[in-house]
N, CA, C and O of each residue as an XYZ file, in Angstrom:
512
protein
N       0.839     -1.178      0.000
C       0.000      0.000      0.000
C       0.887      1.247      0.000
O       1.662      1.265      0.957
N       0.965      2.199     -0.754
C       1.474      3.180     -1.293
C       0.505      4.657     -0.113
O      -0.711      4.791      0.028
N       1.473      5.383      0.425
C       0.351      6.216      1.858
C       1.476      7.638      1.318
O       2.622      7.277      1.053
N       1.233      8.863      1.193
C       1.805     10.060      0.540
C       1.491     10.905      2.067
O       0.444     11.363      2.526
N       3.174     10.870      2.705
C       3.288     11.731      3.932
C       3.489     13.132      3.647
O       4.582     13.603      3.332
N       2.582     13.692      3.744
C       2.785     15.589      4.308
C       2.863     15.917      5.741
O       2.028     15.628      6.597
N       3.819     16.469      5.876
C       3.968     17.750      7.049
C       4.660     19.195      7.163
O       5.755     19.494      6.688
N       3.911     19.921      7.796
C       3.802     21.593      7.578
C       5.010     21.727      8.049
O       5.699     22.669      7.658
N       5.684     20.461      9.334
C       7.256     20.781      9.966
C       8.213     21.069      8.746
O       9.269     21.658      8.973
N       7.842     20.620      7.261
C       8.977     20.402      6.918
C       9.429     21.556      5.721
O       8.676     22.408      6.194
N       9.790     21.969      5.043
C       9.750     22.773      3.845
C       8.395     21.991      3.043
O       8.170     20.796      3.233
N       7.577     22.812      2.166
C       6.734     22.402      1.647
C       7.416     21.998      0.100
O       8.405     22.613     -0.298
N       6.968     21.225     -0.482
C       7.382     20.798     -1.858
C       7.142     22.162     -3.019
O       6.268     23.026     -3.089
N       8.185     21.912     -3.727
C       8.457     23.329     -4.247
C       7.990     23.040     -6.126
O       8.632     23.501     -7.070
N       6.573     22.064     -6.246
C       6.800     21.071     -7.534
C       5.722     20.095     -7.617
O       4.888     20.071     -6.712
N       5.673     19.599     -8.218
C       4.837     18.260     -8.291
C       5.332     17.200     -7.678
O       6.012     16.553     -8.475
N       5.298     16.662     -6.479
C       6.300     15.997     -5.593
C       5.484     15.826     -4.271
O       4.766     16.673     -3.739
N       5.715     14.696     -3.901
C       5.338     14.768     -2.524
C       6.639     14.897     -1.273
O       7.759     14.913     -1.783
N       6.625     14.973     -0.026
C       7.567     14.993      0.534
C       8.080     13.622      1.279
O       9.134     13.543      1.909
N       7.320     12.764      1.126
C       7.793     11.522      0.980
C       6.594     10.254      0.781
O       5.408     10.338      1.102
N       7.074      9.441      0.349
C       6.003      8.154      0.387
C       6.229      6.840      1.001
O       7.259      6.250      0.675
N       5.248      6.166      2.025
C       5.943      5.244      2.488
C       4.985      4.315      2.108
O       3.767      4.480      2.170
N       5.819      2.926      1.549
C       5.080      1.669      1.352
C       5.558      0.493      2.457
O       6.679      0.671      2.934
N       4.921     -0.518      2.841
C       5.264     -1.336      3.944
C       5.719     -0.446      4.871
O       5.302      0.671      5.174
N       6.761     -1.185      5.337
C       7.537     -0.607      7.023
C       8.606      0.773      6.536
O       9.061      1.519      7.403
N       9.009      1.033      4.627
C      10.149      1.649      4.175
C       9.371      3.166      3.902
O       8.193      3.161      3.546
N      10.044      4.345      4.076
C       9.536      5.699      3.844
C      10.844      6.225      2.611
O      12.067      6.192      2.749
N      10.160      6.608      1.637
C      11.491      7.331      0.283
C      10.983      8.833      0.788
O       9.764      8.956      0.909
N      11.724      9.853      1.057
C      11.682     11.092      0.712
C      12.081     11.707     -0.300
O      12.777     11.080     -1.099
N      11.795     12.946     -0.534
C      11.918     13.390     -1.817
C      12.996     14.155     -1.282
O      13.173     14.203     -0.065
N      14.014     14.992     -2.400
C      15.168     15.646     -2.350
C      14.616     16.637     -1.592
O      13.634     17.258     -1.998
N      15.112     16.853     -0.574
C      14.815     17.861      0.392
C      15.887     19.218      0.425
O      17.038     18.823      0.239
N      15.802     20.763      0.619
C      16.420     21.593      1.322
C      16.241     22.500      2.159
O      15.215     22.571      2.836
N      17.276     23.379      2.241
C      16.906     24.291      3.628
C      16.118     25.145      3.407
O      16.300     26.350      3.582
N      15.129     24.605      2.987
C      13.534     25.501      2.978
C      12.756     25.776      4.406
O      12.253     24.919      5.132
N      12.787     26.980      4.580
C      11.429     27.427      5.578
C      10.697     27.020      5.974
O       9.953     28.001      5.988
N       9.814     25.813      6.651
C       9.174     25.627      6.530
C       7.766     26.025      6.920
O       6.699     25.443      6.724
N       8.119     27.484      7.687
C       6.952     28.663      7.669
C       6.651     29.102      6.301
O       5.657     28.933      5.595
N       7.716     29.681      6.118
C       7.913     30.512      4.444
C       7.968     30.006      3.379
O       7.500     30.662      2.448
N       8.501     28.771      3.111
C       8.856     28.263      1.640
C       9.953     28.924      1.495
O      10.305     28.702      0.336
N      10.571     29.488      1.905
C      11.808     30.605      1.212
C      13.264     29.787      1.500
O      13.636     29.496      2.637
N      13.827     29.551      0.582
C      15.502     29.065      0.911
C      16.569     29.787      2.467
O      17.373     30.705      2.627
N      16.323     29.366      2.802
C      17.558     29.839      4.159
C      19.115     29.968      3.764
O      19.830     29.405      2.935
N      19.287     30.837      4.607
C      21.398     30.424      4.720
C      21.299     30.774      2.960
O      21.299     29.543      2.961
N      21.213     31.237      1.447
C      21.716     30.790      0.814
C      22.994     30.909      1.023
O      23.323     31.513      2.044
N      24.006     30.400      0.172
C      25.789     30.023     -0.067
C      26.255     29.374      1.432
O      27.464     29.241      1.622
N      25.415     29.016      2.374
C      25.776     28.494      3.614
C      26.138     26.995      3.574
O      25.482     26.608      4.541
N      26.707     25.981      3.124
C      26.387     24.663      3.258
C      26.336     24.060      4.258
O      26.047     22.864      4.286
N      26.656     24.888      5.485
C      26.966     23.836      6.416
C      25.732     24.116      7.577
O      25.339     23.435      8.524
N      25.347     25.345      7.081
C      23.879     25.758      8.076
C      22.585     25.291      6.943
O      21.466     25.052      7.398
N      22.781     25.221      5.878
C      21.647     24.488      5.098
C      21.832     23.156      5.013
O      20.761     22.632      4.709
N      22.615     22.440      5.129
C      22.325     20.962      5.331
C      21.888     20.733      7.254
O      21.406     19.644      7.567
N      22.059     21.580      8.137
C      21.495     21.436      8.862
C      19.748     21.226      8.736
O      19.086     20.224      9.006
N      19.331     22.469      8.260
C      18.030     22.368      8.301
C      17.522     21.809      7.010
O      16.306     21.788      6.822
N      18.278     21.393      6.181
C      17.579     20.556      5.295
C      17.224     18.698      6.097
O      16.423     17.828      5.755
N      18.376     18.753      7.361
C      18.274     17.553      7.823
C      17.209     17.772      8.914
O      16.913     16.725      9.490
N      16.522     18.931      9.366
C      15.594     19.019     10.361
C      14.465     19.331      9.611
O      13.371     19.028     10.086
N      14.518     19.798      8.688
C      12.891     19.343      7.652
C      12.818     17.659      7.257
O      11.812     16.951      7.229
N      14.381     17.244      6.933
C      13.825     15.158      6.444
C      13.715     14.640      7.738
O      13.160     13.544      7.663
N      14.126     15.074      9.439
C      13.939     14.754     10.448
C      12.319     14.613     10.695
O      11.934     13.604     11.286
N      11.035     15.920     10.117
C      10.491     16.140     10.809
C       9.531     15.035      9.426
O       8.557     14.352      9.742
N       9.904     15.075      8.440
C       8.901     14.453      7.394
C       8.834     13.175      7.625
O       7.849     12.615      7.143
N       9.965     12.197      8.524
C      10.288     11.009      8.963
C       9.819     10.768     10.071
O       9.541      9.603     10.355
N       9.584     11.932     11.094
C       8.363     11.589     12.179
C       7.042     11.507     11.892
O       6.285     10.870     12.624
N       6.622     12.138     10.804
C       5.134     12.143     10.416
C       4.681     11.449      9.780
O       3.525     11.522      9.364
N       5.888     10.156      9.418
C       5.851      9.122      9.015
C       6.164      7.864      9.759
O       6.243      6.718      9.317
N       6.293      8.214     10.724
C       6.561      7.053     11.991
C       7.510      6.330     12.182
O       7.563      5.192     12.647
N       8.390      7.097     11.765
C       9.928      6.982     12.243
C      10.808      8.283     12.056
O      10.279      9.380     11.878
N      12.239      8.100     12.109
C      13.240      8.974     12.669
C      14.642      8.923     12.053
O      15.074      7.784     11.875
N      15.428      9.933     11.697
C      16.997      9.494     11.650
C      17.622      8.190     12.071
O      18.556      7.740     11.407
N      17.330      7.778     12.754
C      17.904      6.682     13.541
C      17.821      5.430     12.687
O      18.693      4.561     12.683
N      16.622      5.398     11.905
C      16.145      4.686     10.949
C      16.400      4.550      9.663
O      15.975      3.629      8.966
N      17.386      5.823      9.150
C      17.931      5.890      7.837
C      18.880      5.137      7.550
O      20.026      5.304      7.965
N      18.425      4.004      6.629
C      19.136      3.251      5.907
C      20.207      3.696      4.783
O      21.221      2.998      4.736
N      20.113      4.732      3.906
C      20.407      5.449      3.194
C      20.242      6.327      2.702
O      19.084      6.539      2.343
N      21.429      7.477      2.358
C      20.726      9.177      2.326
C      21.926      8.969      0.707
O      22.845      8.178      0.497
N      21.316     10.111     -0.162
C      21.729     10.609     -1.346
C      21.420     11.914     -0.994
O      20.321     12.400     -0.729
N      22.909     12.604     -1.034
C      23.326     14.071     -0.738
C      24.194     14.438     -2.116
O      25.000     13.652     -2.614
N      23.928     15.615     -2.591
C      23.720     16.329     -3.780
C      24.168     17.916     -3.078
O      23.551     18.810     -2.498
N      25.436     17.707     -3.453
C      26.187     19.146     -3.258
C      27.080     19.691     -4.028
O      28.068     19.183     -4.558
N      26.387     21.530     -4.085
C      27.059     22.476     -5.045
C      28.183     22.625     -5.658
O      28.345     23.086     -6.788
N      29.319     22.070     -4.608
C      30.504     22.246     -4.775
C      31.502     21.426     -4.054
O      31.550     21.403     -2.824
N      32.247     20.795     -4.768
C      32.455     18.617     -4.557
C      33.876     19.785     -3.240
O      34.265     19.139     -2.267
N      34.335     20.995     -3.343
C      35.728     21.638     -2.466
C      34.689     21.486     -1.139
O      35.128     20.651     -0.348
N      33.576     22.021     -0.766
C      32.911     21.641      0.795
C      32.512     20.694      1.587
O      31.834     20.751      2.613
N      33.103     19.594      0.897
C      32.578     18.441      0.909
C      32.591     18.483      2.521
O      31.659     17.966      3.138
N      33.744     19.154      3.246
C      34.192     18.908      4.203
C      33.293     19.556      5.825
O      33.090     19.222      6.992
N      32.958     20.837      4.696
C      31.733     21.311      6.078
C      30.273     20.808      6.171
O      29.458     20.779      7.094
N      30.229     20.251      4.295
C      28.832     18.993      4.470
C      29.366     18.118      5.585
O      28.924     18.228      6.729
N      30.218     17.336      5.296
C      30.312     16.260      6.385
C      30.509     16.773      7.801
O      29.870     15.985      8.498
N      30.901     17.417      8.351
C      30.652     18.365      9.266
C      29.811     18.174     10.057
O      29.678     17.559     11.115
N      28.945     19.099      9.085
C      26.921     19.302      9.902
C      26.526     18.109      9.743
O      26.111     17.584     10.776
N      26.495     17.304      8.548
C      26.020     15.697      8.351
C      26.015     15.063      9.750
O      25.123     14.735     10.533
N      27.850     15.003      9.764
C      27.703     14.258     11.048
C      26.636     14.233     12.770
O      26.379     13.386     13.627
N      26.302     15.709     12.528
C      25.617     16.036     14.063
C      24.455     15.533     14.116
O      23.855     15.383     15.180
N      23.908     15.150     12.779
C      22.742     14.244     12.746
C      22.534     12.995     12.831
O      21.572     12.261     13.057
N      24.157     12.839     12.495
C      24.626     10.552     12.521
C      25.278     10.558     12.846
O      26.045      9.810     12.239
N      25.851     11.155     13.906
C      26.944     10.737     14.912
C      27.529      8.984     15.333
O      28.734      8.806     15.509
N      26.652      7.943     15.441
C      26.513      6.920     15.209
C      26.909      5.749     14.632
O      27.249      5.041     15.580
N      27.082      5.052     13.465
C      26.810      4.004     12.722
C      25.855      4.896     11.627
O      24.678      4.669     11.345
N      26.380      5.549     11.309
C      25.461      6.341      9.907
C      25.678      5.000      8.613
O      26.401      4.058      8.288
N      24.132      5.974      8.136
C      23.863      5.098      6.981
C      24.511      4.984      5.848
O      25.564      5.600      5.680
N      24.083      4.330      5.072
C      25.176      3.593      3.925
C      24.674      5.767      2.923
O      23.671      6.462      3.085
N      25.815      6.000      2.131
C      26.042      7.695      1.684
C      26.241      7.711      0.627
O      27.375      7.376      0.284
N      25.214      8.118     -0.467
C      26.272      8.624     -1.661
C      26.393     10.559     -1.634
O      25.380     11.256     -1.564
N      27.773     11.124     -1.704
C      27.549     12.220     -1.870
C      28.118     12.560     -3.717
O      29.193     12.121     -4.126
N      27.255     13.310     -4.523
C      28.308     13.832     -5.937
C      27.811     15.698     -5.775
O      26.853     16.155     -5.151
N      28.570     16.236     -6.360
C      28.605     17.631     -7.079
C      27.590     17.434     -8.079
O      27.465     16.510     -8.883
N      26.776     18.619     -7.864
C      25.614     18.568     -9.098
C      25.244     20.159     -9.579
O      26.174     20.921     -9.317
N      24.388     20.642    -10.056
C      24.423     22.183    -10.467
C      22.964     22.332     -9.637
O      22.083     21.521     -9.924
N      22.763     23.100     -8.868
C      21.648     23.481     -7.960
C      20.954     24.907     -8.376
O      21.557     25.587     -9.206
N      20.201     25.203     -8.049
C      19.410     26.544     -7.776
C      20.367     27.245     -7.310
O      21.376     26.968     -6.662
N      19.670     28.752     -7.963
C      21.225     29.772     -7.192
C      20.932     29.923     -5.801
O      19.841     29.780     -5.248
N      22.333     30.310     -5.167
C      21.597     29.919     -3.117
C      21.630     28.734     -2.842
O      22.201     28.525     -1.772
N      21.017     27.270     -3.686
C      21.322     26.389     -2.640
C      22.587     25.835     -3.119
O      23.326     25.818     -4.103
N      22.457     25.370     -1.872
C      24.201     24.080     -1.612
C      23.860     22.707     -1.354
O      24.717     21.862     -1.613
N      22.952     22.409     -0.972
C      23.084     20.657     -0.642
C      21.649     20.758     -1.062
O      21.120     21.867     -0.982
N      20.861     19.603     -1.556
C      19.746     18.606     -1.634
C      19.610     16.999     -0.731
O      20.373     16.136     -1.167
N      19.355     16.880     -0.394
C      19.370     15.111      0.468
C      18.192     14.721      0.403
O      17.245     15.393      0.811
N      18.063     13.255     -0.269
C      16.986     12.606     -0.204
C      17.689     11.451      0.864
O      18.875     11.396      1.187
N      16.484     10.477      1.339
C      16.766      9.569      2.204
C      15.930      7.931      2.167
O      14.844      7.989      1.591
N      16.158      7.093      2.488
C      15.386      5.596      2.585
C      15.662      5.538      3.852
O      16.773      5.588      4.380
N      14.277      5.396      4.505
C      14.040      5.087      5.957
C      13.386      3.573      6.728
O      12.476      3.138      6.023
N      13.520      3.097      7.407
C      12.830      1.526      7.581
C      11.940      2.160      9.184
O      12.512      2.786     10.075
N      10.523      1.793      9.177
C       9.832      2.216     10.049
C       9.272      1.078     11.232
O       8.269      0.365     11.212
N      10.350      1.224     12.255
C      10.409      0.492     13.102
C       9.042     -0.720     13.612
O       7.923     -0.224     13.749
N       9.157     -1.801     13.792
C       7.809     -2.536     14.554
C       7.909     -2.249     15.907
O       8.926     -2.327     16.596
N       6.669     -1.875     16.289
C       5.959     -1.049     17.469
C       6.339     -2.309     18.505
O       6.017     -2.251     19.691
């Protein structure tokens, strides 16, 4: 069964897109960033290391409203501006997976002007 999670916590979808979909126990999010999620408006632009923060506290909050959490990310695909920052992505990354983080792909890609990172994620939603 195919269930299309919205929440207002998170940046709203900027598109024809949902902000994530979960089938069985697994949740896919959609490429997420440091969107507002009062405003819709991009945060921090040229910041990477304060926009992958809150791009990770908007996929934090779209993963609770889906009944699970970071803790649960199996795998994240991170999509950043410029392959030289790699280092303050991983940085902020880390404060979110401090842990046994999940399996990572990061590449350099061409973004919107202002942003720096995109992250989508695969989540497994724990049995109660």
């Amino acid at each position: 069964m195919r269930q299309v999670i919205r929440t207002p916590e998170a940046g709203p979808p900027q598109g024809a897109y949902s902000q994530a979909i979960r089938v069985g126990n697994m949740v896919y999010t959609a490429g997420m960033a440091a969107i507002d999620p009062k405003t819709g408006k991009l945060l921090y632009p040229g910041d990477i290391e304060k926009q992958t923060e809150q791009t990770l506290r908007n996929i934090e909050a779209t993963l609770k409203a889906a009944g699970t959490s970071l803790e649960h990310v199996v795998r994240v695909r991170a999509f950043i501006h410029d392959i030289r920052e790699w280092a303050k992505f991983n940085a902020a990354y880390q404060r979110f997976f401090p842990k046994d983080p999940p399996a990572r792909t990061t590449v350099q890609v061409g973004l919107p002007e202002g942003m720096c990172v995109e992250i989508d994620v695969d989540a497994v939603i724990p049995d109660s």
